[in-house]
C-alpha positions as CSV (number, residue, x, y, z in Angstrom):
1,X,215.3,-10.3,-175.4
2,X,217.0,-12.2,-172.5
3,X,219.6,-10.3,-172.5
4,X,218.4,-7.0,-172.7
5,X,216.0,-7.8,-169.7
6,X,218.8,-8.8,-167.5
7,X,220.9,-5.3,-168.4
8,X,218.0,-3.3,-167.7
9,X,217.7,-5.3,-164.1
10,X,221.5,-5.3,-163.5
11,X,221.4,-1.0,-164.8
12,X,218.2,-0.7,-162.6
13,X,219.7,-2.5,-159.3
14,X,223.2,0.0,-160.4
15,X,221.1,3.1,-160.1
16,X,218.8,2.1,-156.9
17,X,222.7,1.1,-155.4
18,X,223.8,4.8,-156.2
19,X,220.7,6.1,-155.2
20,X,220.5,4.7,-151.6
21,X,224.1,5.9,-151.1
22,X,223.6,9.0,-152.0
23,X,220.4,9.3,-149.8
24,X,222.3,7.9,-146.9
25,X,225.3,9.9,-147.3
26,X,223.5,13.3,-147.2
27,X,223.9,13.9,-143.8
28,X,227.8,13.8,-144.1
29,X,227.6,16.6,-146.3
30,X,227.5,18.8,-143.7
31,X,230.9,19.7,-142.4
32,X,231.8,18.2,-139.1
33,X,233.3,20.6,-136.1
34,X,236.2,18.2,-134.9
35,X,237.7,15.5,-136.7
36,X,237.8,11.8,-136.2
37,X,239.3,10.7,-132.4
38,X,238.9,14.8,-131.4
39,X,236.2,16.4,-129.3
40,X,235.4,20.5,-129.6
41,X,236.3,22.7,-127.0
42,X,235.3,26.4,-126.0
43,X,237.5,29.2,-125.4
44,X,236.8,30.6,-121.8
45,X,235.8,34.4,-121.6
46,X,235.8,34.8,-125.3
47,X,235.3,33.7,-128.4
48,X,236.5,30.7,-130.2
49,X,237.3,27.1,-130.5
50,X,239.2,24.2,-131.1
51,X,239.4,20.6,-131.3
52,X,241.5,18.7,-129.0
53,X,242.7,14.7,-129.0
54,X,240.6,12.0,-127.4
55,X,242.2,11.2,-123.9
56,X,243.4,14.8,-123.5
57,X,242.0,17.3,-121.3
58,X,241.5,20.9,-122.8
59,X,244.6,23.1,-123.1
60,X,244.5,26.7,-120.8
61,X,242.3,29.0,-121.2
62,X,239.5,26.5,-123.1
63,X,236.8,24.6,-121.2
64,X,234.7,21.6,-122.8
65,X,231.6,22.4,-123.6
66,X,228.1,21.9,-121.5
67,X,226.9,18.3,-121.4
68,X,224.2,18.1,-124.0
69,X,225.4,21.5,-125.7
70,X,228.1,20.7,-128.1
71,X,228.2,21.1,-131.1
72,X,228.6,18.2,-133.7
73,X,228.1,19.4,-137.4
74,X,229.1,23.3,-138.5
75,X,225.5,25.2,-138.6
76,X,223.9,22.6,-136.3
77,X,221.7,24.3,-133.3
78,X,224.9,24.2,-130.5
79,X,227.5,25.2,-133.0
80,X,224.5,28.7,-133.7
81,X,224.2,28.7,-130.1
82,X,227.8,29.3,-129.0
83,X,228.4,31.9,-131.7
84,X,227.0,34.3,-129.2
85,X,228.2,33.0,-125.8
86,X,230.8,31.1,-124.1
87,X,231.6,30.5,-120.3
88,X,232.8,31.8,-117.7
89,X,235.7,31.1,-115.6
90,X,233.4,29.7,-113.3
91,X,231.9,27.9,-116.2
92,X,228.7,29.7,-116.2
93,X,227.4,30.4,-119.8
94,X,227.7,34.4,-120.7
95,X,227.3,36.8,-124.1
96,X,230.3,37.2,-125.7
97,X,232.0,40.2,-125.0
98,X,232.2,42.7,-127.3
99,X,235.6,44.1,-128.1
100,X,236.8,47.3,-127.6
């Protein structure tokens, strides 16, 4: 009987182990926008994105997004947000044009 007490124990403490993980891991299901040691950037004037390297500043024609207004996770409220606007050239926030 000993024995069979501690498997269920050791099977139970298994399963509340995979449990927790899975729990805690649910938020990384989500995809991220950027990648590990990259921050998104927004395409000035139009739409679009990209990701670009720690430490680097945004290649031509992109612009970092508003403090408190980027996007993190793909679907999250900024990365809806800027689906329908961008900024300016003078970095003021505007609808995305519509093309011709």
């Amino acid at each position: 009987m000993r024995t069979a007490n501690r498997l269920r124990t050791t099977l139970g403490l298994a399963l509340a182990g995979v449990t927790v993980a899975v729990l805690t891991s649910a938020c990384s299901i989500q995809d991220a926008v950027c990648g590990n040691d990259e921050y998104p950037v927004l395409a000035v004037g139009s739409a679009g994105s990209a990701c670009v390297s720690d430490g680097e500043e945004p290649p031509k024609g992109y612009a970092r997004y508003p403090e408190g207004k980027v996007p993190e996770r793909v679907d999250d409220k900024w990365y809806t947000y800027w689906n329908t606007r961008t900024l300016d050239e003078n970095g003021r926030t505007i609808e995305i044009p519509e093309e011709n």
